[in-house]
N, C-alpha and C positions, 0 to 999 in steps of 0.2 A: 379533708383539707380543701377550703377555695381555691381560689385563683387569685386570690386577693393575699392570704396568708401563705399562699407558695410563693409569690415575686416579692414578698416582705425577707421570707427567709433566704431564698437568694442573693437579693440585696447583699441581705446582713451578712451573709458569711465570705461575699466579696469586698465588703468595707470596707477593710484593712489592710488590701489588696494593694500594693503598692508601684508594684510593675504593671505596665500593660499589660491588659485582657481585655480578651474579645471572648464575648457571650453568646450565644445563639438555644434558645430551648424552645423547641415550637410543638404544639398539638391542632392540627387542621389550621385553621387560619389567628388561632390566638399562640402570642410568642412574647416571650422575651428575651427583647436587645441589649445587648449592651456590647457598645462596639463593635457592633458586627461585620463593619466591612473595614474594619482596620488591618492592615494588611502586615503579617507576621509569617517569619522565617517558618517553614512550612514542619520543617522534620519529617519524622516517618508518617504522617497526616497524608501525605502526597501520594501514598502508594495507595489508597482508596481509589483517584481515575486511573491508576494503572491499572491496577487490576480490572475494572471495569472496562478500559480501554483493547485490555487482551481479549476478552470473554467479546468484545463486540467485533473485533478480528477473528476470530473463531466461528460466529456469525454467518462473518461474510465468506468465510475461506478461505479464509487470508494464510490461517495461522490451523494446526491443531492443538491442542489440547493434551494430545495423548502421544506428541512426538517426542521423542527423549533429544536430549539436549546434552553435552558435554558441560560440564564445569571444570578448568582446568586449576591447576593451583596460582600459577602466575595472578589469575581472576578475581581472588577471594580478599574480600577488603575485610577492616575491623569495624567497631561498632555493635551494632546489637547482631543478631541470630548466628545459627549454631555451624553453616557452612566454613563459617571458618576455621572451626575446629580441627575438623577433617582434613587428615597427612595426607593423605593422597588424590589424585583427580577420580571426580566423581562423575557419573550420568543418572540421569532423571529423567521424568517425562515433566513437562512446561506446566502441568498442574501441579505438579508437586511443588515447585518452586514458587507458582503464584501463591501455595501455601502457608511455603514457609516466609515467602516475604509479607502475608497478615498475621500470621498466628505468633510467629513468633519474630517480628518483624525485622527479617534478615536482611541487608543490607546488599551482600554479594545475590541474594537471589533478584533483589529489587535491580542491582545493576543488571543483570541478565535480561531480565522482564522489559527493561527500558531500550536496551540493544536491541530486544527481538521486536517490539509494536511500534519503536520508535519514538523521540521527545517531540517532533511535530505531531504525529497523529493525538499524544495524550493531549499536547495543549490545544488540539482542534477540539478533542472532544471537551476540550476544557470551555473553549467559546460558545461550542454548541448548548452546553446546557446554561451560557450565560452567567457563568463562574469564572466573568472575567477579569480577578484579581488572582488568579490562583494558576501560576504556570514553573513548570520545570525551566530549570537551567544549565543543571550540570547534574552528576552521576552520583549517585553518595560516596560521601569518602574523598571527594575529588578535592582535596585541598588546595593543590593547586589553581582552578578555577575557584575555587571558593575565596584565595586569596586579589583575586582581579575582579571579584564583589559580586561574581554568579551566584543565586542563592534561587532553590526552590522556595515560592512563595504561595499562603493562600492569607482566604477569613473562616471568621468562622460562620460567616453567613452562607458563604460558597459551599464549603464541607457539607451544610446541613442540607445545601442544594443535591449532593451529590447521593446524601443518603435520602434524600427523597427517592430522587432519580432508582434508588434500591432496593428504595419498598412498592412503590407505587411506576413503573418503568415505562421511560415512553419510548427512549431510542434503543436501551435492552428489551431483550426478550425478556419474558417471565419467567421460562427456563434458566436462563443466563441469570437472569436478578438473584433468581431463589437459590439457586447452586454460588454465588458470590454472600448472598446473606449465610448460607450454613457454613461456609469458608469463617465469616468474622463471627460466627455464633459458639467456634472451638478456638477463640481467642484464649492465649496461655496468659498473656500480661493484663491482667485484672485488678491491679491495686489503685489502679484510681475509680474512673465512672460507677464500674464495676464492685468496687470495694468493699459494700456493706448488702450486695445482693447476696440475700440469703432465702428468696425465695423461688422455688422451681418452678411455679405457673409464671411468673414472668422473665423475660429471654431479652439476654443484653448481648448485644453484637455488635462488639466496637473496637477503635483501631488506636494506639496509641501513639504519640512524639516526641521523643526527646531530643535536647541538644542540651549543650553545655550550660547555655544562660533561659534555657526555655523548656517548656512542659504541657502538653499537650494531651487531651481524648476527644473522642466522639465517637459517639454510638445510638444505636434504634434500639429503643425499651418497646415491649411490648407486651401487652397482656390482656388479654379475654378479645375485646374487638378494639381499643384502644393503641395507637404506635405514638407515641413523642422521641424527637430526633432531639441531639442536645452535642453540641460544640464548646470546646472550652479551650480556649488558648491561652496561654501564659507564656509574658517572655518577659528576659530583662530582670529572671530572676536567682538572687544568692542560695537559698535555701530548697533546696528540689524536695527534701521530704514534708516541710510545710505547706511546699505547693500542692504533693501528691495528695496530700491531706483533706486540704481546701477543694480539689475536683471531688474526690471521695463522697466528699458531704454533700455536693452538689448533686452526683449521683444517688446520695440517700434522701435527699430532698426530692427528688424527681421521682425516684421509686413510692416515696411514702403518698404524693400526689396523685400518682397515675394507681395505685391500689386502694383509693381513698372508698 
């Protein structure tokens, strides 16, 4: 498949599309946009510079990695991941938790993760790499700030900034980078970007978002010497499983391109 017959079929399958989307699919210097800096309710998309923001506290010494941490119940919000299952108070160690707030994008672990590196340091690192539509506001689950119109926000031009930043690392270590990429490479929510990968030589590491009116992926495909980065935002929309549908194929557009 060209390049000519892959952004035809892109196109096409966001036609139809009726709510905002923001597009981002880039290989080296050829990409395409489509509303890429339109700036959308972030969702779980945002825990991408957290976590990267821990791992660069980690770095410097700010922070370990392998310090356990209390989770208490009072703590534990709703939404996606599995901490809040859990009857009673728990401890960890800060990796386990940056874990479970990619893989299976836990909300109470993300609040934790933002308490312990801070909402300034993530939206410095957020400037720093020049991803500046894309900043924290309030905690997940914080309805209340959510109702005074606090909203984590990015694009999906920024996102795809961020997974550069993951493959290719300038302010990460390579340690740091590679140990964050095999973090998103044991992603459990795979029904979108992920959706129709069915082949094991190529490696999709990507982070998901939802919210009520909105639906989100992004992830690094990779395979032989080949990496394309791909954002997909959606918001503003009624039907979440048509939506899920419509990333899906994008991600099977993007796979059948990159194994052409």
């Amino acid at each position: 498949m060209n390049q000519h017959q892959f952004e035809t079929d892109i196109h096409k399958l966001i036609s139809d599309v009726a709510s905002p989307i923001g597009l981002v699919i880039k290989e080296d210097e050829y990409s395409i946009n489509v509303h890429a800096n339109m700036t959308m309710p972030a969702a779980s998309v945002i825990k991408i510079p957290i976590i990267m923001e821990a791992f660069r506290q980690a770095e410097c010494g700010n922070l370990k990695l392998s310090e356990s941490l209390d989770i208490p119940a009072d703590t534990k919000v709703g939404g996606s991941g599995v901490l809040q299952a859990l009857s009673e108070n728990v401890s960890m160690t800060f990796l386990d938790v940056l874990t479970l707030m990619i893989i299976v994008s836990d909300n109470t672990a993300a609040n934790i993760a933002i308490k312990r590196v801070g909402i300034e340091h993530v939206n410095r690192l957020c400037r720093e790499l020049h991803c500046h539509d894309t900043e924290i506001q309030r905690l997940f689950m914080d309805m209340e700030a959510a109702e005074q119109g606090l909203e984590n926000v990015t694009t999906a031009g920024d996102m795809v900034r961020f997974l550069e930043e993951i493959a290719s690392p300038r302010l990460l270590s390579e340690e740091s980078a590679n140990r964050i990429m095999t973090i998103m490479d044991r992603q459990q929510l795979t029904s979108k970007l992920p959706g129709y990968h069915t082949k094991n030589a190529i490696m999709i590491a990507n982070k998901t978002g939802e919210l009520s009116d909105a639906e989100h992926d992004t992830g690094i495909f990779q395979y032989q010497d080949r990496t394309i980065f791909a954002a997909v935002l959606m918001d503003g929309i009624r039907d979440h499983v048509a939506a899920q549908q419509i990333i899906a194929r994008i991600g099977k557009a993007v796979i059948a391109y990159l194994s052409k």
